[in-house]
N, C-alpha and C positions, 0 to 999 in steps of 0.2 A: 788344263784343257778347258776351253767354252762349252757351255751347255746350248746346243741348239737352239733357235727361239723358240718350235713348238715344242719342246721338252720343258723350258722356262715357265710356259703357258701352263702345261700338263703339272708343272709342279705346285705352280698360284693356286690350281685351281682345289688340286689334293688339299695345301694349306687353307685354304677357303672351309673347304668341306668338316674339315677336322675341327676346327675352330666353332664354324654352326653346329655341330654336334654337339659341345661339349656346353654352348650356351641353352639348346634347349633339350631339353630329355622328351624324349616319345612312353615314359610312364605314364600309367593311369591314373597313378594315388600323386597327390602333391608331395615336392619335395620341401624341405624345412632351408633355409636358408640365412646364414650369420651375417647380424647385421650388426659391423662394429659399433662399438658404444660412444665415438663423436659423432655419431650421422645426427643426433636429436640432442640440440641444445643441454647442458646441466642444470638448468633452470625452467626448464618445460613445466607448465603446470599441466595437472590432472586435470580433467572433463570436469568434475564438480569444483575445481578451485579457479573457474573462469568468471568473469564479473558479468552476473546475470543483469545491469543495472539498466541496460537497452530494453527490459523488459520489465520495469519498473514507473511509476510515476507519480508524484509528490504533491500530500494532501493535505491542508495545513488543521491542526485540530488545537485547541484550548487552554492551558491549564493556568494556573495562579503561578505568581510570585512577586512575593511584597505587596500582596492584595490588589494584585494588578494582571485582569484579565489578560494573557499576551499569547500570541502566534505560535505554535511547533510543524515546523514541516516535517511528517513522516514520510519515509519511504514505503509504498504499498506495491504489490504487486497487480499486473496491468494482464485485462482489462480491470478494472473499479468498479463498483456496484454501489449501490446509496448506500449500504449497510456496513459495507468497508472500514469509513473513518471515523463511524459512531465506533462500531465493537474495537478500531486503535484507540480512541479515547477512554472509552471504557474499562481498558487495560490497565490505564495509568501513567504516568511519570515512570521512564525510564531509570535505572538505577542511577545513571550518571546525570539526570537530568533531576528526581529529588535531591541527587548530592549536590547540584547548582542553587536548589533552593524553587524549583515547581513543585504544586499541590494540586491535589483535585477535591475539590467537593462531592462529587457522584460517589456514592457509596460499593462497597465491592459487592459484589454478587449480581448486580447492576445486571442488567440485561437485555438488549434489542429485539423485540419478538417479530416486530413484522416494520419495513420502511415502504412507503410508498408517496408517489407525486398527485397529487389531487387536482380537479380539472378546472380549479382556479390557480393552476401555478402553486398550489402551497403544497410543505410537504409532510407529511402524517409520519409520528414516530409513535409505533406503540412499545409501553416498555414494561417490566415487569412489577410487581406491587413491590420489591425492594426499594426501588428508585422512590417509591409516595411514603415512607417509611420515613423519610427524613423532613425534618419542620425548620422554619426559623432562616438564618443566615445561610445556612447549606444549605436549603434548599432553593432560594434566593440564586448560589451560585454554581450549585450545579446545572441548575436551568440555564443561565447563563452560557454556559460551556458548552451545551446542548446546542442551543439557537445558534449560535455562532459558529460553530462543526459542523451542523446540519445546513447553515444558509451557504455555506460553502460549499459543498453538493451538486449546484445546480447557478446558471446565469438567472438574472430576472427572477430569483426566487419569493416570493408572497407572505414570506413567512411558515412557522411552522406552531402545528397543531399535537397536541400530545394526547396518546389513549391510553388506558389500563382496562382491558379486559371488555377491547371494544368499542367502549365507553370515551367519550371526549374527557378531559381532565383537562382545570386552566390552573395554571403554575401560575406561580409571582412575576412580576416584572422587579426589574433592578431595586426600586424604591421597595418592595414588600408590597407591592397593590394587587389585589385579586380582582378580576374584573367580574364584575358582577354579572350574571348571565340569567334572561329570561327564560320562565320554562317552555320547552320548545324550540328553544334559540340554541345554535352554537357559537360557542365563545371564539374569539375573534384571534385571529395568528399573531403569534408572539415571534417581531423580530428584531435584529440587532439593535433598531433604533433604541427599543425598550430595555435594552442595559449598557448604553451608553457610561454612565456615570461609572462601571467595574470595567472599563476596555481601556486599554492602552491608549485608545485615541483622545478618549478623555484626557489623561494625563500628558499628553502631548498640549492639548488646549488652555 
């Protein structure tokens, strides 16, 4: 026997009704709800195991090998600050990067106390009396490592000026020349030009 068509109607609409019922609940408190275990990839990484590297940006700093000043691009995190890829240099050679056969001159305990840009475009690194602790060859090239990490910092940079406790302080140039400074006078910025002869470009030449 047919079901009338407003009985058809009357029945859609019970099924209607029964169905939104059973999709939303009128509780107060939230209900928990099973969420099978192929909805989310098996391969999903965690929040901390995502590649933060969009928020990173690469600064290149100094070290020796084969007696040959040459390039390390580190990865720092962004924004940068002047003091950034000094205190990554100051660190050292990486494990796998000593094992390749990089060296640093700067002595450990090493320390950046204050960086700032001078209103001659130059830039002022004050560092701690550990760093003037060292004479001779190393100091020669840790200076070197310095000027060339530091000149990096900044476009158009002037060179850079070195202080301990304030005080201007003039390092060697590549050859071992101290520049001679009048009293009164501040000694003059030391940049990459003046250790040409320990850089890579040399050796290119």
């Amino acid at each position: 026997m047919k079901m009338p068509i407003p009985c058809r109607a009357l029945a859609v609409l019970i099924a209607l009704a029964a169905v939104t019922n059973c999709g939303l609940g009128t509780d107060a408190e939230p209900t928990a709800l099973f969420v099978p275990k192929d909805v989310f990839p098996p391969d999903a990484k965690e929040k901390n195991e995502f590649d933060l590297s969009v928020n990173t940006t690469f600064h290149p700093v100094y070290f020796f090998k084969d007696d040959v000043l040459v390039e390390v691009r580190r990865q720092l995190p962004a924004p940068v600050f002047l003091d950034d890829p000094l205190t990554n240099l100051l660190s050292g050679p990486t494990e796998s990067e000593a094992e390749a056969g990089f060296s640093s001159a700067i002595p450990a305990g090493t320390a950046v106390v204050d960086v700032g840009l001078l209103s001659d475009d130059t830039i002022s690194i004050h560092l701690n009396q550990t760093f003037f602790e060292i004479e001779g060859e190393q100091r020669i090239r840790a200076s070197a490592q310095l000027v060339f990490t530091a000149s990096a910092l900044i476009s158009d940079s002037q060179g850079i000026k070195f202080f301990l406790d304030g005080e201007p302080v003039q390092l060697p140039d590549g050859e071992g020349v101290i520049e001679e400074v009048l009293e009164g006078q501040s000694p003059s910025a030391l940049t990459i030009d003046d250790y040409l002869t320990l850089a890579e470009v040399a050796e290119k030449d």
